[in-house]
MIDOSE-1310 file (N, C-alpha, C; in nm, 2 decimals, decimal comma, always signed):
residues 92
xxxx	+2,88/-16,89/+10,16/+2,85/-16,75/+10,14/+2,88/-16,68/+10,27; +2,95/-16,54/+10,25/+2,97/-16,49/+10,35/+2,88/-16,41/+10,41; +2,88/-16,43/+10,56/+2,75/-16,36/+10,61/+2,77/-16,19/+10,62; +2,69/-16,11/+10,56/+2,70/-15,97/+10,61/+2,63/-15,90/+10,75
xxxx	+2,72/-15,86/+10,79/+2,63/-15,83/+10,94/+2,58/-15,68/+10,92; +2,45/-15,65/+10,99/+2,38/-15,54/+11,02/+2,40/-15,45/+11,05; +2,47/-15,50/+11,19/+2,52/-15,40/+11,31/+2,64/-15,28/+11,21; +2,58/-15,22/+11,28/+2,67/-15,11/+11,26/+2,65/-14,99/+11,44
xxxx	+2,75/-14,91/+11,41/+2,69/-14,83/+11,54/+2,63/-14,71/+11,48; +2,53/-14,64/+11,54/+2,45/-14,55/+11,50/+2,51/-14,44/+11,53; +2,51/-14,30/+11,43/+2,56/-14,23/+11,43/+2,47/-14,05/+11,47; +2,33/-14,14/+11,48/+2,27/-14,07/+11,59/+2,31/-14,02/+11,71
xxxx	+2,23/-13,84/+11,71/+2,29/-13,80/+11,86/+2,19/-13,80/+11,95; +2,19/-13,92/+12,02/+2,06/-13,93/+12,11/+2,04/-13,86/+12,18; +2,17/-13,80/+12,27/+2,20/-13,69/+12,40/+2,11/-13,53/+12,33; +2,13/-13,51/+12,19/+2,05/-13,39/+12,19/+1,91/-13,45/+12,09
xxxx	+1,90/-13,51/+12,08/+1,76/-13,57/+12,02/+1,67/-13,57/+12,16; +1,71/-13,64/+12,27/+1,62/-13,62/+12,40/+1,60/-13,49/+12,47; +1,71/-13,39/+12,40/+1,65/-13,24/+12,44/+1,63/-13,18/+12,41; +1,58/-13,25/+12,25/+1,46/-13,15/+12,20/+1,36/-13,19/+12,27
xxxx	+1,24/-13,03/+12,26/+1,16/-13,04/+12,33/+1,03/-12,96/+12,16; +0,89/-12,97/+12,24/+0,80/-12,96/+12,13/+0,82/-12,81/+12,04; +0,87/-12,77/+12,12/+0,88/-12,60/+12,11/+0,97/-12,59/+12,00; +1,10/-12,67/+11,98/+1,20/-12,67/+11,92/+1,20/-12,72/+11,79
xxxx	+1,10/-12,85/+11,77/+1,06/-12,93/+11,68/+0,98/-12,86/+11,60; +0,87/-12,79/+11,64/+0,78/-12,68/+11,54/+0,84/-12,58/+11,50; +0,94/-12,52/+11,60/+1,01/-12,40/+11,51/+1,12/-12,46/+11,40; +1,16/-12,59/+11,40/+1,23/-12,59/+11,27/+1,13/-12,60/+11,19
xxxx	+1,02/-12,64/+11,19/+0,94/-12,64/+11,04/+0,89/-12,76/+11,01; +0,91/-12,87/+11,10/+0,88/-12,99/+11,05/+0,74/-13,05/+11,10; +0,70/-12,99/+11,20/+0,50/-12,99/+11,23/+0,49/-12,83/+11,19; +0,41/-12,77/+11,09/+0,32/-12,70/+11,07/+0,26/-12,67/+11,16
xxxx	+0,19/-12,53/+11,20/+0,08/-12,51/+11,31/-0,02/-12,58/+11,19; -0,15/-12,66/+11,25/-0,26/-12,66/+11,16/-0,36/-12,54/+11,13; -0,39/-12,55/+11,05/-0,52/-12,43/+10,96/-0,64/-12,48/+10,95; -0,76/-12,39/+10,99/-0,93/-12,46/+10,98/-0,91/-12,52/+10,88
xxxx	-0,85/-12,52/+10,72/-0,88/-12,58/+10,63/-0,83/-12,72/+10,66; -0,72/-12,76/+10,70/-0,63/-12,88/+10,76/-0,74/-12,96/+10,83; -0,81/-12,89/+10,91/-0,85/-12,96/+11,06/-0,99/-13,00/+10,95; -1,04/-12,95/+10,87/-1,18/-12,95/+10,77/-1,16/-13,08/+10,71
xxxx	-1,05/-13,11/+10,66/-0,96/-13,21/+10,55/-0,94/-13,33/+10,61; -0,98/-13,34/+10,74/-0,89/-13,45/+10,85/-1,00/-13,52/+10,82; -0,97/-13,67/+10,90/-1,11/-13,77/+10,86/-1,08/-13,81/+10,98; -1,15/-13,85/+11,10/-1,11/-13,92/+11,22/-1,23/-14,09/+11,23
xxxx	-1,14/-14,22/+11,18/-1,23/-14,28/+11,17/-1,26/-14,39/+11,28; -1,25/-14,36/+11,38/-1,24/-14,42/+11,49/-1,34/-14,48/+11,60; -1,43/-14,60/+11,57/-1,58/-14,62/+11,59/-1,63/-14,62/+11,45; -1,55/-14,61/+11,33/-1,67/-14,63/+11,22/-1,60/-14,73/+11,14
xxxx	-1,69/-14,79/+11,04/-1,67/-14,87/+10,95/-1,55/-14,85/+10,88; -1,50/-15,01/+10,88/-1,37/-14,98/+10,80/-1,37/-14,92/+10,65; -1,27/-14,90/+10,63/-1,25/-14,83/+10,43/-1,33/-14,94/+10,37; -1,38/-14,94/+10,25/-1,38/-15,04/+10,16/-1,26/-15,05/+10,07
xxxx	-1,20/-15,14/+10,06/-1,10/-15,20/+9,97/-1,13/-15,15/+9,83; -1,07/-15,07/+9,76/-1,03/-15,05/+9,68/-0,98/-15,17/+9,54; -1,02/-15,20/+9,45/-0,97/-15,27/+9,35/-0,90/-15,18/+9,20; -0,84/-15,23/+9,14/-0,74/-15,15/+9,03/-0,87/-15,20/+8,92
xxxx	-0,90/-15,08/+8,84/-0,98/-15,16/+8,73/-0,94/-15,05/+8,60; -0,94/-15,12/+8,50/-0,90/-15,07/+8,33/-1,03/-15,01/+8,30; -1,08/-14,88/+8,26/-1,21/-14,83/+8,22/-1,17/-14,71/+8,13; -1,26/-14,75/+8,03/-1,24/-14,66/+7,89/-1,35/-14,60/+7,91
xxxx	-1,30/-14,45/+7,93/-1,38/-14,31/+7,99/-1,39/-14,22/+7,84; -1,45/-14,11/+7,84/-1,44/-14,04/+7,73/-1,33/-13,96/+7,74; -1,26/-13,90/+7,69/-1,12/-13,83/+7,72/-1,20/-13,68/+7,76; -1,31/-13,63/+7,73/-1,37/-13,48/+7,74/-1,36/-13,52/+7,90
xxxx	-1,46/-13,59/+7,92/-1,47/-13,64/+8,09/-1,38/-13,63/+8,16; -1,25/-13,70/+8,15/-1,17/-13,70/+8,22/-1,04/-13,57/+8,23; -1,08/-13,48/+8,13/-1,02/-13,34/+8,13/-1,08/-13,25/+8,22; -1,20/-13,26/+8,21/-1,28/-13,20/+8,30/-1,29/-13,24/+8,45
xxxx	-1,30/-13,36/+8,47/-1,23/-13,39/+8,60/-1,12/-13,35/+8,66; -1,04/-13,40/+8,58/-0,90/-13,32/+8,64/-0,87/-13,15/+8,63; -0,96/-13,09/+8,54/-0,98/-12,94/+8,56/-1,01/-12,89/+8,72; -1,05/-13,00/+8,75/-1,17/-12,92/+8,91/-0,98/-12,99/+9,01
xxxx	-0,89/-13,01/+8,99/-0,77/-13,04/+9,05/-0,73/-13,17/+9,13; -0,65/-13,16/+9,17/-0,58/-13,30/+9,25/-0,69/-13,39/+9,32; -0,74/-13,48/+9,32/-0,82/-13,55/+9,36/-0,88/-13,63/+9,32; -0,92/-13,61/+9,13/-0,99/-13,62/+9,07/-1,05/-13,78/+9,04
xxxx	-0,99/-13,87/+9,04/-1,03/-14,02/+9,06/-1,14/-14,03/+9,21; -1,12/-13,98/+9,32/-1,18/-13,96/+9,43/-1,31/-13,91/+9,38; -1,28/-13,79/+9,33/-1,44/-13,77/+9,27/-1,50/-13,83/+9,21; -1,44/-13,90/+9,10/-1,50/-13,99/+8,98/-1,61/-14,11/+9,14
xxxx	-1,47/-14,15/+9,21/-1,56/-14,25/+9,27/-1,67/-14,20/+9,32; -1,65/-14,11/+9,41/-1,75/-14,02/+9,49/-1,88/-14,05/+9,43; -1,90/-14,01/+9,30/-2,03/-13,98/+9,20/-2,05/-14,13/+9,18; -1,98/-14,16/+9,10/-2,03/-14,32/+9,10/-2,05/-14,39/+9,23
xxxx	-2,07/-14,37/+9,37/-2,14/-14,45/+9,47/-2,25/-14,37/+9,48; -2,25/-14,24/+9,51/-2,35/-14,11/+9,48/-2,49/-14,23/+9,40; -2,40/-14,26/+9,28/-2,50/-14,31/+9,15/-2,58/-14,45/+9,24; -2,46/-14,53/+9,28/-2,54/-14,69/+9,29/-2,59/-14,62/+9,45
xxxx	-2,59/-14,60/+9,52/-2,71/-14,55/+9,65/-2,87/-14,53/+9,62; -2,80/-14,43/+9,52/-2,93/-14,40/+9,46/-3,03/-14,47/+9,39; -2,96/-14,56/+9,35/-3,03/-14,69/+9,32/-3,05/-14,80/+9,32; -3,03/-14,81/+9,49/-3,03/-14,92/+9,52/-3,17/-14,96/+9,54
């Protein structure tokens, strides 16, 4: 079998890649300034408990329920969870 090699040369321009500067980078558009809402939205978890692992599970929901969920917009599995730990806290 014939070996295919990797190498190639890069056709990167390193000489003006290292002169961009921050200033230059934001004004093309590709870091946003942040917004109170952004900085609201951020989670910093650093010193706290890791995530809990997530598992995939099959659950037969009412279809009204899950309309309504996804009415309130993008997110809406998050919230389902949300409420359902909300629920087992509460009764623990």
């Amino acid at each position: 079998m014939k070996r295919v090699s990797t190498f190639r040369k890069s056709r990167t321009d390193l000489r003006r890649v290292r002169q961009l500067t921050d200033a230059t980078v934001v004004k093309d558009g590709d870091a946003p300034e942040w917004t109170p809402a952004m900085f609201a939205r951020a989670v910093a978890r650093k010193g706290l408990k890791p995530v809990p692992k997530k598992a995939l599970l099959s659950l037969r929901i009412d279809a009204d329920v899950i309309d309504w969920f996804k009415a309130q917009g993008a997110g809406y599995q998050s919230r389902m969870n949300a409420l359902l730990r909300a629920f087992m806290e509460a009764h623990k």
